[in-house]
N, C-alpha and C positions, 0 to 999 in steps of 0.2 A: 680201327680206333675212332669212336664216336667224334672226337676237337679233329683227329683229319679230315674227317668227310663236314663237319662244321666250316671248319676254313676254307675249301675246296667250294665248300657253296655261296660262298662272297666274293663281291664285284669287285674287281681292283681298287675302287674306292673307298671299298670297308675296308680292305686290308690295309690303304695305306692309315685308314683312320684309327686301326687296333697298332699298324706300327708307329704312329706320331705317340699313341697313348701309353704306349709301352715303353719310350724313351724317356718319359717326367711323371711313370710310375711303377716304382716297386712291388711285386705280389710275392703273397706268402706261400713260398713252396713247399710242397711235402715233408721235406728232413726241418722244418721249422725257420729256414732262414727265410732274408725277404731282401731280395735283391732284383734287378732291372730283369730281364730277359725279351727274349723277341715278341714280336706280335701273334703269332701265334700261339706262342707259349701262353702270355698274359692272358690270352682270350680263354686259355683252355681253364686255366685260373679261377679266370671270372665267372665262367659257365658253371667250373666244378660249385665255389661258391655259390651262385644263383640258384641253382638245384638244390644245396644244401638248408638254405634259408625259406624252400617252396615258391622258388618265384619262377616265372618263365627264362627259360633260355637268352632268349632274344639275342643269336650270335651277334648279328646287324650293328648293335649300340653299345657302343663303349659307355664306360659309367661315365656320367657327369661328373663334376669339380663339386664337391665339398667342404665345408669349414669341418671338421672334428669338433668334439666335444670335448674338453680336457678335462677330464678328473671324474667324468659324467657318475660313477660307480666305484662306491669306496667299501672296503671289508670293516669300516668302526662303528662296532655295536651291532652288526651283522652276522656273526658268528666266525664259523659253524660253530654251532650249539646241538646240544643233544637233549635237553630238559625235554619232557613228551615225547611229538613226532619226532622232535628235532628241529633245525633250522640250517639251509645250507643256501647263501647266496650272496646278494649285495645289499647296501642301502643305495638311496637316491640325492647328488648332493648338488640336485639341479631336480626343475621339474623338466621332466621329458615328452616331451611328442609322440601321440601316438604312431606306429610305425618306427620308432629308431631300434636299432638291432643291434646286439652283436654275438661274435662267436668267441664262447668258454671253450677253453681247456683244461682240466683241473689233474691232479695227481691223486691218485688213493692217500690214504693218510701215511704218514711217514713222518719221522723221529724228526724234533726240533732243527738236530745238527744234520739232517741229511747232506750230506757230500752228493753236490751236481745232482737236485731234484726234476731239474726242469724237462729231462729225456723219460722222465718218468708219466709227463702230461699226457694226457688223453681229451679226443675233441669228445666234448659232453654235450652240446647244443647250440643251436641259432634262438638264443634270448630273443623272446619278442614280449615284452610286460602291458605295451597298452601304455596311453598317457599314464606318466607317471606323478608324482608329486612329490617336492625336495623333501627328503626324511622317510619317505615308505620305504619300504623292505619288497625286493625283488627275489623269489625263490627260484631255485629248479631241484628242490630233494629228491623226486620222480627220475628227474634226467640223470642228475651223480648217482643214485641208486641202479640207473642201468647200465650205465659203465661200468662204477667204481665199486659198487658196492657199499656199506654203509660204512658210515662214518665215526659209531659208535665203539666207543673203548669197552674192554675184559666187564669192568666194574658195573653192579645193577643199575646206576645212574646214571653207564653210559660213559663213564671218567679214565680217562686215560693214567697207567701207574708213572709213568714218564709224557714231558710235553711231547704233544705231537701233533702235528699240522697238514694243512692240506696247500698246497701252490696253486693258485690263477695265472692263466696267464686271458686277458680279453681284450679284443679286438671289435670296436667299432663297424659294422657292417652297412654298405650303402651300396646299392647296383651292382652286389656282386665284387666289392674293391672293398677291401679291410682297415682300417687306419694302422698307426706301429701300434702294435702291442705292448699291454702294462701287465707288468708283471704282479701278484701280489700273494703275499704268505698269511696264510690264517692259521691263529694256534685255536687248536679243537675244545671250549670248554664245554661243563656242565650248563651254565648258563651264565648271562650276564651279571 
C-alpha cells in the first residue's frame, strides 16, 4: 500500500507533525464522513487528495492553516439548465483567486422528493476556474457528462415531466485538506 511505504519513509519528525495535524483536523473519509483520525490516516487523506487535485505528493508537509471562504459558490441563477448545451455549475458570490479549488460531488438527476439523495453523490472533479469574478458562472458540464451522464429531461427542450434535481455536495480544497462540505440542491430547468 502506496500511504504505508509513504509513512515508513518519514523522519520521526514528520510523523509527529502529521500527528499534531491530525488532532485539530478533520478529513473526509471514503464512506463520506469527516471525522479526526490518526496521522497516518490524515496523511493518506491528504495524498489521496493532492493527487486528485494534480498536485505533488509531498508526504513531508502537512497542509498549512487556512481561513475558508464562506458561501464562496452558490446554485442562484446557475442552473442546471438545459436551453442549448446546457449549463451545469455555480455562480461566483466573491471574486476568487486564481488557484482556489474545490472538490464536486453531485448526484444524477433525481425526483424533487428524493428520500436520502446524498449516497447517491459521485466525486465529479477538483474545480479549478482561474481568477474569478463575483457574478461569473463556473462550469464543469464535461466533468458531470463523465460521471453522471447528462442532465437533460424526456422532453425536445430538455424539460423534465416532474421536478427534478441534481445535489452538490463541495468542498473547499487547499494542500490537499478539504473545508466541511455544503451541501446544495438544484432543480433542473429549461432556462432561467
Amino acid at each position: 500500500m502506496k500511504a504505508v511505504s509513504e509513512w515508513k519513509g518519514l523522519t520521526k519528525t514528520q510523523r509527529r507533525a502529521w500527528n499534531a495535524w491530525a488532532k485539530d483536523h478533520p478529513v473526509l473519509l471514503d464512506d463520506g464522513t469527516v471525522r479526526r483520525v490518526s496521522g497516518r490516516k490524515a496523511m493518506s487523506m491528504v495524498l489521496r487528495n493532492r493527487a486528485a487535485a494534480g498536485e505533488a505528493l509531498n508526504p513531508a508537509t502537512v497542509p498549512a492553516s487556512i481561513a475558508w471562504l464562506d458561501g464562496a459558490l452558490t446554485l442562484n441563477d446557475a442552473g442546471p439548465f438545459t436551453t442549448n448545451a446546457g449549463f451545469i455549475g455555480f455562480r461566483a458570490t466573491q471574486n476568487l483567486n486564481a488557484g482556489t479549488k474545490w472538490f464536486v460531488w453531485a448526484t444524477p438527476p433525481l425526483p424533487d422528493g428524493a428520500q436520502a439523495p446524498l449516497p447517491s453523490l459521485r466525486f465529479v472533479t477538483c474545480l479549478t476556474p482561474g481568477a474569478v469574478a463575483q457574478d461569473d458562472l463556473v462550469g464543469m458540464n464535461a466533468q458531470y457528462l463523465a460521471v453522471n451522464g447528462s442532465w437533460d429531461g424526456p422532453d425536445l427542450d430538455g424539460a423534465w415531466p416532474d421536478p427534478t434535481c441534481v445535489w452538490f455536495r463541495v468542498h473547499q480544497y487547499h494542500e490537499g485538506y478539504l473545508s466541511p462540505g455544503v451541501t446544495m440542491k438544484g432543480l433542473i430547468q429549461v432556462e432561467l
